[in-house]
C-alpha positions in Angstrom: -20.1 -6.7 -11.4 -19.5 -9.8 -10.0 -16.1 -11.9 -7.9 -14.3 -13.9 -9.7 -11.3 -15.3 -10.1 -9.5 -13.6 -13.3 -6.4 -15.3 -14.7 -5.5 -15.7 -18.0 -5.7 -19.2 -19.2 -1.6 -19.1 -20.5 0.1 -22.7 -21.0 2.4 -23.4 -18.6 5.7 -24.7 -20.3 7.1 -27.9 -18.6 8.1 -31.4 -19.4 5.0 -33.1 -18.3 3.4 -30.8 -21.1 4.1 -33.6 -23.9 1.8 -35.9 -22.1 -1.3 -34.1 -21.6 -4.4 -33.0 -23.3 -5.1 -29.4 -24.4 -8.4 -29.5 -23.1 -7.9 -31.1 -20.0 -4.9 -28.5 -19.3 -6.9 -26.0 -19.9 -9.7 -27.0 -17.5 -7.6 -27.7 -14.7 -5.5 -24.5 -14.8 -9.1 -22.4 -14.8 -9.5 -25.0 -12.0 -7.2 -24.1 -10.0 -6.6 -20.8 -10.8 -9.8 -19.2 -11.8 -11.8 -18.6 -15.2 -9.6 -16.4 -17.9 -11.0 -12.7 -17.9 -8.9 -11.3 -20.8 -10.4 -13.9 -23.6 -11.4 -11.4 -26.2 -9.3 -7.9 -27.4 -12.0 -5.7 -25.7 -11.8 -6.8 -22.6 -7.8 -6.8 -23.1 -8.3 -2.6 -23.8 -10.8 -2.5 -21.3 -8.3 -3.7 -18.4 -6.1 -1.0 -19.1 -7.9 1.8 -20.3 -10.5 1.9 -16.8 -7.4 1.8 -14.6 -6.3 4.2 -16.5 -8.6 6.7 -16.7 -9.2 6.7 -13.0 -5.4 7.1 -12.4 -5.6 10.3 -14.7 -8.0 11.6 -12.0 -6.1 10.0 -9.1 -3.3 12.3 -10.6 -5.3 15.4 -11.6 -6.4 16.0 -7.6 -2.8 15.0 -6.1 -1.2 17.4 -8.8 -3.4 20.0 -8.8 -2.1 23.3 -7.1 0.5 20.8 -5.7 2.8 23.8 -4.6 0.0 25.1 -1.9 0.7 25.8 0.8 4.4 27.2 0.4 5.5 25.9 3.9 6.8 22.7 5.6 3.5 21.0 6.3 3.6 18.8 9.7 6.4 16.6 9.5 8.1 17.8 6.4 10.2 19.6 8.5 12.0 16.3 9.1 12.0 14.5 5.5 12.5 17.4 3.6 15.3 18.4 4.5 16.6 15.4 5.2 16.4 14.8 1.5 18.0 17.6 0.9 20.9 16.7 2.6 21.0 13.6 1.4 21.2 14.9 -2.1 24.2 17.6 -1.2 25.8 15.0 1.0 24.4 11.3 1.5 23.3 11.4 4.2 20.8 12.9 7.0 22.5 15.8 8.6 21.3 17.8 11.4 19.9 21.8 11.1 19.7 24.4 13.8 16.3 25.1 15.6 14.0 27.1 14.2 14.9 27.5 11.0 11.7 26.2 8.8 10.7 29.9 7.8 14.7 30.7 6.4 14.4 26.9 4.9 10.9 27.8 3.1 12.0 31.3 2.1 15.5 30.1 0.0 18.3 29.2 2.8 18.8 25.5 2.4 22.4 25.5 3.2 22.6 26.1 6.5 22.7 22.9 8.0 25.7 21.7 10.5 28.5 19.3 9.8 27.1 16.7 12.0 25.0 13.5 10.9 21.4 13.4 12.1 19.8 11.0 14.5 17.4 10.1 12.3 14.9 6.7 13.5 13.4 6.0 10.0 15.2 4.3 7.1 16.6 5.7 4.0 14.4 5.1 0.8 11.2 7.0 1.6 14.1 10.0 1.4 15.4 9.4 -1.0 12.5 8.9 -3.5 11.5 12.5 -1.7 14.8 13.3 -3.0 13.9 12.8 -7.0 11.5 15.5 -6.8 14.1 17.6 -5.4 16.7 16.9 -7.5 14.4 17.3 -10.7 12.4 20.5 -9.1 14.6 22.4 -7.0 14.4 22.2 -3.1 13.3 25.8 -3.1 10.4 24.5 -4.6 7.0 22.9 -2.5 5.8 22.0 -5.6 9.6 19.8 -5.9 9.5 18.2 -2.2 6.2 16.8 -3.1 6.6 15.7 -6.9 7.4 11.8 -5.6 4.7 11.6 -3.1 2.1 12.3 -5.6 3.8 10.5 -8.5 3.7 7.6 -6.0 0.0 8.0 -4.6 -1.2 8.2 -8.0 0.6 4.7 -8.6 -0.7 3.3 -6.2 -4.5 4.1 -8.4 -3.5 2.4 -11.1 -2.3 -0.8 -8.8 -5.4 -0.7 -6.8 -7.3 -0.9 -10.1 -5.7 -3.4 -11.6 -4.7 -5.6 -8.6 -8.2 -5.9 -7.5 -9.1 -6.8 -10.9 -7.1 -9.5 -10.8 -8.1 -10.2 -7.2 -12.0 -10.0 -8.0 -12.2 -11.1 -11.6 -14.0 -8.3 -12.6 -12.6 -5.2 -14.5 -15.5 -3.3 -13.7 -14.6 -3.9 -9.5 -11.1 -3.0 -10.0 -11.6 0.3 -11.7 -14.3 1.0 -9.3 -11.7 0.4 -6.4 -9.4 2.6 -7.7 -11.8 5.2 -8.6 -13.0 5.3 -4.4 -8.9 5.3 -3.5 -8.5 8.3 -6.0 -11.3 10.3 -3.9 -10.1 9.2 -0.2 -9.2 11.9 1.4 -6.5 10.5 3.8 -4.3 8.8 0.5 -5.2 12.3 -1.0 -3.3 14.5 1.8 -0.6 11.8 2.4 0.0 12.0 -1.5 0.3 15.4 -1.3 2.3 15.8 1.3 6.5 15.2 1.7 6.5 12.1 4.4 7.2 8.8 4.5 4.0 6.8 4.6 3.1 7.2 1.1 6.1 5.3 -0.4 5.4 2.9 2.8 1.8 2.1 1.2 3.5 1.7 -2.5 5.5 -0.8 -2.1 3.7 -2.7 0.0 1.0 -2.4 -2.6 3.5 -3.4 -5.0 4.6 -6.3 -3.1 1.0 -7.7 -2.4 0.1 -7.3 -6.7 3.4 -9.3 -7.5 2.1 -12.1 -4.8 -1.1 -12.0 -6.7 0.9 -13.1 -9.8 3.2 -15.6 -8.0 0.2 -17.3 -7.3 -1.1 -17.9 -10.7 2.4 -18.7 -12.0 2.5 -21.6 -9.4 -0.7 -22.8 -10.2 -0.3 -22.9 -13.6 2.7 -25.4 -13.0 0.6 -27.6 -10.8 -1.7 -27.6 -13.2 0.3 -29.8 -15.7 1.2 -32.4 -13.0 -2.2 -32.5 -12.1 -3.7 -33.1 -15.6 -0.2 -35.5 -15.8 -1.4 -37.9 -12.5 -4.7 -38.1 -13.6 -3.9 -39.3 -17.5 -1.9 -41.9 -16.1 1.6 -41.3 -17.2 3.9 -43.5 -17.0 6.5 -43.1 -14.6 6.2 -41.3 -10.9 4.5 -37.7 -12.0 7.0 -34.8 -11.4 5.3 -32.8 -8.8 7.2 -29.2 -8.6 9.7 -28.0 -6.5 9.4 -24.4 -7.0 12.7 -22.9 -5.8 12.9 -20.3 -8.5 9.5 -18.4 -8.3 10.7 -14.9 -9.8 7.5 -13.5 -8.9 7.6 -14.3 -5.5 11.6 -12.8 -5.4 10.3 -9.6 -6.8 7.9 -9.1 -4.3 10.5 -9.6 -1.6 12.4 -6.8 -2.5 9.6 -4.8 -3.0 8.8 -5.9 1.1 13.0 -5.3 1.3 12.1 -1.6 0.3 8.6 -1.1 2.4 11.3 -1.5 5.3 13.6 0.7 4.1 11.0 3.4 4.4 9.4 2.3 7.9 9.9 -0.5 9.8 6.5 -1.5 9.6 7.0 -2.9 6.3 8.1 -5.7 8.7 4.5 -6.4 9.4 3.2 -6.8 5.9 6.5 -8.7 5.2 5.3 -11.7 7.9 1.9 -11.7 7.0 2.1 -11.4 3.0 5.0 -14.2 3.2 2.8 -16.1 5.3 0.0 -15.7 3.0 1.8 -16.9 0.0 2.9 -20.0 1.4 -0.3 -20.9 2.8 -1.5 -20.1 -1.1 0.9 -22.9 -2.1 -0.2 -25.7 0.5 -4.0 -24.8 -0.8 -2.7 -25.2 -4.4 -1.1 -28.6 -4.0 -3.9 -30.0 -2.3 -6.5 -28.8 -4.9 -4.7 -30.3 -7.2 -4.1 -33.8 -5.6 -0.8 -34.0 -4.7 0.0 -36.7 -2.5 0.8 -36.1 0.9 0.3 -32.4 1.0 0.8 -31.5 4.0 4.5 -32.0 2.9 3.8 -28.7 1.5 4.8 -26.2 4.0 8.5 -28.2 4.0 8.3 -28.5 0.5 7.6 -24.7 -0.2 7.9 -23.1 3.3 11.4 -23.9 3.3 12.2 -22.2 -0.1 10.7 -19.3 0.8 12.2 -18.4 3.8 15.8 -19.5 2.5 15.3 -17.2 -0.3 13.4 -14.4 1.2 15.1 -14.1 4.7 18.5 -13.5 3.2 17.4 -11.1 0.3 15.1 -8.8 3.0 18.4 -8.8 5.1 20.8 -7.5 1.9 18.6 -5.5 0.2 17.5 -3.5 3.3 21.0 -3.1 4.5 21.9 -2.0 1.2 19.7 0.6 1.4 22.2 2.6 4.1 24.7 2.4 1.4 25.2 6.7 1.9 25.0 6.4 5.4 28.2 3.5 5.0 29.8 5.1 2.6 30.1 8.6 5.0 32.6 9.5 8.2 30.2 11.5 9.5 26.7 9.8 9.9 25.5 9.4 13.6 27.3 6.6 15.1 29.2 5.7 12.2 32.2 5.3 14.3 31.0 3.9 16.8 32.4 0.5 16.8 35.8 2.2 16.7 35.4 4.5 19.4 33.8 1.2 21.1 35.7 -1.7 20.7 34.8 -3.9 23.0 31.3 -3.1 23.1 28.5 -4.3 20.7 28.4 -7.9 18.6 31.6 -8.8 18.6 31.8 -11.1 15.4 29.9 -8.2 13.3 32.6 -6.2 10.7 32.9 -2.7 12.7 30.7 -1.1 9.9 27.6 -3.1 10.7 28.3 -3.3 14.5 27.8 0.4 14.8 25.0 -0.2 12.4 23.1 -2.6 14.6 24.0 -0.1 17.6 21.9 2.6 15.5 19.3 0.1 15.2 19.1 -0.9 18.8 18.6 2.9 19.4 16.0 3.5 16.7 14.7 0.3 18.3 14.4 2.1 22.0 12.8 5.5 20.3 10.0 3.4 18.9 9.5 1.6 21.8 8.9 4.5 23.7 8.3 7.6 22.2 5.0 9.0 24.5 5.6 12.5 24.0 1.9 14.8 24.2 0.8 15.6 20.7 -2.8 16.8 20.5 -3.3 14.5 17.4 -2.6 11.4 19.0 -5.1 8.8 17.8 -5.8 5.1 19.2 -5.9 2.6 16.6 -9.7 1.8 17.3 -10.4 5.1 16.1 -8.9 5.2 12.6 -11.7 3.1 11.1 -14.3 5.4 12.1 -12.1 8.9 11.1 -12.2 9.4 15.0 -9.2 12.0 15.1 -7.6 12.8 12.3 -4.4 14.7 11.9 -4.3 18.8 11.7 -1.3 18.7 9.5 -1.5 22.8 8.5 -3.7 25.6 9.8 -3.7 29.2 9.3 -6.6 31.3 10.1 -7.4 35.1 11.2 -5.1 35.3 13.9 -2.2 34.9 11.0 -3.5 36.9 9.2 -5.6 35.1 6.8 -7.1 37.3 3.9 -9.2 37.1 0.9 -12.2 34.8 0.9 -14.5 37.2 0.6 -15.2 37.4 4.8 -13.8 38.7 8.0 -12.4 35.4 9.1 -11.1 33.0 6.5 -9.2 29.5 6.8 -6.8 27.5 5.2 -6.2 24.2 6.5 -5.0 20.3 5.8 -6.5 17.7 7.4 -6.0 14.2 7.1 -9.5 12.9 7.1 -10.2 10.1 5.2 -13.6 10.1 2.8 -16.0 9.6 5.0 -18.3 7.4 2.7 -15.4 5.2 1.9 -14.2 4.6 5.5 -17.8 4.0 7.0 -18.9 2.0 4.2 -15.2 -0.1 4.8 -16.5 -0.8 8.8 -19.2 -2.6 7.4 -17.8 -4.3 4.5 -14.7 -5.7 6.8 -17.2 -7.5 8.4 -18.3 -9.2 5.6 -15.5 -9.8 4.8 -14.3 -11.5 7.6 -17.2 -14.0 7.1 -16.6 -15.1 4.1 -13.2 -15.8 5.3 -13.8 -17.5 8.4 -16.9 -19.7 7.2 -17.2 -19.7 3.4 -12.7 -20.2 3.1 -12.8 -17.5 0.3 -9.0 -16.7 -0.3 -9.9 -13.6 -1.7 -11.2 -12.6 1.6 -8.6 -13.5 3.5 -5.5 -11.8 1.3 -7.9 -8.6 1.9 -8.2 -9.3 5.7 -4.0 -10.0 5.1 -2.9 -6.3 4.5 -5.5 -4.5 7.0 -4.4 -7.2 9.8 -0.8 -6.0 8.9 -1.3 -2.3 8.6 -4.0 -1.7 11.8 -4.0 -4.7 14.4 0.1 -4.4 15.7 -0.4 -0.8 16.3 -3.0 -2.1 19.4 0.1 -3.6 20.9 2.2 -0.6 20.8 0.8 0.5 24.8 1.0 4.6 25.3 3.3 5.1 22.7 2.3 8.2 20.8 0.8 7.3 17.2 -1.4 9.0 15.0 -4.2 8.4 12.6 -2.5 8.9 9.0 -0.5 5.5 10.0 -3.8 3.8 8.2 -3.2 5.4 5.5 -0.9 1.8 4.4 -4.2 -0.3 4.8 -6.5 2.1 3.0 -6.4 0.3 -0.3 -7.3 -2.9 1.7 -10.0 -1.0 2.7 -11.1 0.0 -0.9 -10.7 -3.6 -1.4 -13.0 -4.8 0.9 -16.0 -2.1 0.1 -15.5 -3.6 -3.7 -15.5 -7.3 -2.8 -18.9 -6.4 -1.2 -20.2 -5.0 -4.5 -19.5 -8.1 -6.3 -21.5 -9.9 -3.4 -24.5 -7.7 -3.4 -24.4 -7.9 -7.9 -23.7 -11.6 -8.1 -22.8 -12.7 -11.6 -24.6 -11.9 -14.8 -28.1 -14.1 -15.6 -27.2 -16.7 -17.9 -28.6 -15.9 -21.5 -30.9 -18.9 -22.4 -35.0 -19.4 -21.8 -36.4 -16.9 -19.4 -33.5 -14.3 -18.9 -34.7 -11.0 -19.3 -33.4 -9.5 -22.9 -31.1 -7.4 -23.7 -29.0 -7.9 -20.5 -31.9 -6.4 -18.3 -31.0 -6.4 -14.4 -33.5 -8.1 -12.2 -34.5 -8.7 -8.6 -31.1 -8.7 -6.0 -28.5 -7.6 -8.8 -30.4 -4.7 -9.8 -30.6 -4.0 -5.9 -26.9 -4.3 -5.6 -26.1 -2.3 -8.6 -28.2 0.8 -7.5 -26.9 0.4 -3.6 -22.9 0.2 -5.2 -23.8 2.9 -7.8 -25.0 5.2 -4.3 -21.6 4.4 -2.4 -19.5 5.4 -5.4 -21.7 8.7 -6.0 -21.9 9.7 -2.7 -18.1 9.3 -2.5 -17.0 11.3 -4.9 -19.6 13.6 -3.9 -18.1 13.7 -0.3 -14.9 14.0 -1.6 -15.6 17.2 -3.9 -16.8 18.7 -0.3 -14.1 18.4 1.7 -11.6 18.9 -1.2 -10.8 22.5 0.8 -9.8 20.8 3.8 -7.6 18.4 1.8 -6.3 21.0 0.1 -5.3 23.9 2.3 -7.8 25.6 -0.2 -8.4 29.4 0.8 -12.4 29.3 2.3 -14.4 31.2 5.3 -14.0 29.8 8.3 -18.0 29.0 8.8 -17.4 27.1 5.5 -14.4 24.9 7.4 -16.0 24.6 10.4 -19.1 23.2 8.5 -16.9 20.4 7.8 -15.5 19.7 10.9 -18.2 17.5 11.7 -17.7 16.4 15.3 -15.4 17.8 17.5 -12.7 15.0 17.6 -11.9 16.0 14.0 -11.1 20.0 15.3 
């Protein structure tokens, strides 16, 4: 295993191709993009078939006894049946109290006339909604078909983003095999709420950057080669305007904010990312005066991107325009001299909705015995009870007096540990050895974990990390290639037959232990994942410290 740069040495097509050397093109592009990895047929199958094989298993645990438990597990209660209701009507409407159990049992009609006050954004609904549509609402099994189609998606991106990230195809399956046995992507797959379409697109988002990247560099490449050949006339340096790459990730960002708003924060920070990936490019490549970069590229992307996040996410309330009864969507008729003024009346009651969501987020601090600070998600400090059920409802069956069924959402406890120490690492090599790699990691945990420090006593829970977990997988991968290094070189004095010596057969043997004890960890608490019927001295056994009770 070893970090490297893997990009597939593709000719870029341009004018200033005419007037340079195959050879030198080629060079430069590995240059400045990093050594090919796909170069023979076999490795071509290979980058496929791993992520894929360790997607099939990503999909076999969220899939598996899907259905259980037949109830509305924590919040489902809210984006369930607001799916539903979207399906039979648009939009979110509101229900009476109480009436989960009737919901559960067959009666999914009964909801009122009036349009919900709902504070999260349509599309994580409405993908719950698919599963609905497909499977029946009267089905568990149907209300949590998308989550788990998604969170085994987001497997096979892991796998093969990191590859791409990393170089190494033997890094990114082994990434996506450790995000396939975390427990807290497990349950949130598994489970009808928002956050697992939240960590898809944003996953999405982040691969398609990855590739904007390389398409850019590949065009630098030829004006590069170009300068240095000596041809005549001023070399044509690129304005990049059209990076379709780079568009397709923004309305992947557009949608991570139609599910939560804190798509928001991956939107500044991946943005911000890939322009500071341009003003590095045109500098390793010699452009003159490249500090004119953040003009020359900064500017495109923000007249492009800014716009497209702003349309695409409003077009995602397209049900909630398109109705007479969603909440407040008269309100800029019932209020007409109230509001922004110069706004059409639809989008000035829309941007009254959002002021409110805006006030509920800011400061929602109502008790929940789950709530979780930020500083302890790292460490699993206090995960989320999302379902119980033990003797006192009358749990039966597991062989004992007292049996259990419960969900928690405790993240693999080998992955998570093991992440403390490798985002350390990481952070080193970005601060002091400038690795890019390090920093695009350091990129989506910064986004997903550090605003929710600034959020005061607002009440927030520990599943919210679920959006940085791949990061985290990420990070615990990037130290495997460290500790492996590359391959000996074959020549006078390697050991034959690819023999591993000295520190990379040390870092094989300590990565090969992190990935066994993972999936071993992950195949004990698979019952508390699960809701899977055990004893309740066998649960409690797993409830390691008391915080996680």
């Amino acid at each position: 295993m070893t970090v490297t740069a893997e990009r597939p040495a593709q000719r870029p097509r341009s004018s200033a191709r005419a007037r340079v050397d195959d050879a030198a093109l080629a060079a430069e592009v590995e240059r400045l993009v990093g050594p090919p990895l796909d170069t023979t047929p076999r490795e071509r199958l290979w980058g496929w078939l791993g992520p894929l094989l360790v997607t099939a298993v990503a999909g076999l645990l969220r899939f598996w006894d899907l259905a259980r438990p037949h109830a509305l597990v924590f919040d489902e209660t809210y984006y369930v049946r607001n799916a539903w209701t979207m399906l039979a009507t648009g939009i979110e409407m509101s229900w009476p109290a109480d009436t989960d159990k009737s919901f559960v049992a067959g009666d999914v009609n009964v909801y009122s006339s009036t349009g919900d006050y709902v504070v999260h954004p349509p599309v994580g609904k409405w993908m719950i909604a698919v599963g609905e549509q497909l499977f029946g609402v009267q089905s568990s099994f149907g209300w949590r078909f998308s989550a788990a189609l998604v969170g085994t998606l987001c497997v096979l991106v892991v796998a093969r983003t990191t590859r791409r990230l990393l170089g190494s195809t033997l890094l990114g399956t082994t990434a996506g095999l450790l995000l396939a046995v975390d427990g807290l992507s497990l349950v949130m797959s598994r489970t009808g709420i928002l956050d697992i379409f939240l960590t898809f697109w944003v996953l999405v988002a982040f691969s398609l950057l990855l590739l904007d990247r390389d398409w850019m560099r590949r065009r630098l490449a030829v004006a590069a080669v170009a300068a240095r050949a000596g041809a005549a006339g001023p070399v044509a340096w690129p304005r990049l305007w059209w990076r379709p790459w780079r568009l397709a990730a923004v309305l992947a960002l557009a949608l991570s904010c139609g599910v939560k708003w804190s798509g928001l924060y991956f939107t500044a920070a991946f943005l911000l990312m890939s322009v500071l990936w341009d003003v590095a490019a045109r500098r390793r490549a010699g452009q003159p005066g490249w500090w004119t970069a953040l003009l020359r590229d900064g500017v495109p992307a923000a007249v492009i991107a800014l716009p497209t996040l702003v349309v695409v996410y409003t077009a995602t309330w397209a049900g909630w325009f398109a109705s007479t009864t969603g909440h407040l969507r008269n309100w800029a008729a019932e209020n007409p001299g109230q509001g922004v003024q110069w706004l059409p009346p639809a989008l000035r009651s829309l941007w009254k909705y959002h002021q409110d969501m805006w006030q509920f987020h800011t400061t929602l601090d109502s008790p929940h015995a789950y709530k979780s600070s930020p500083w302890a998600w790292m460490v699993q400090g206090r995960p989320t009870s999302f379902y119980y059920q033990g003797q006192a409802q009358g749990v039966t069956g597991c062989g004992t007096d007292s049996c259990t069924e419960a969900i928690t959402s405790l993240g693999n406890p080998v992955v998570w540990w093991t992440g403390c120490l490798a985002l350390l690492v990481v952070l080193f090599c970005w601060a002091l050895k400038r690795d890019w790699r390090a920093g695009a990691v350091l990129a989506g945990v910064a986004a997903g974990w550090l605003p929710w420090f600034t959020v005061g006593d607002r009440t927030i829970f520990q599943f919210y990390a679920v959006v940085f977990a791949p990061f985290v997988v990420m990070a615990v991968v990037y130290c495997f290639g460290l500790m492996t290094g590359p391959p000996a070189p074959a020549g006078a004095g390697s050991p034959p037959g690819g023999v591993l010596t000295g520190r990379r057969l040390a870092g094989v043997v300590v990565s090969g232990c992190v990935v066994v004890l993972a999936v071993v960890a992950a195949s004990y608490f698979w019952p508390v994942w699960t809701a899977e019927l055990i004893p309740y001295d066998a649960w409690r056994a797993r409830m390691w410290f008391a915080s996680w009770i």
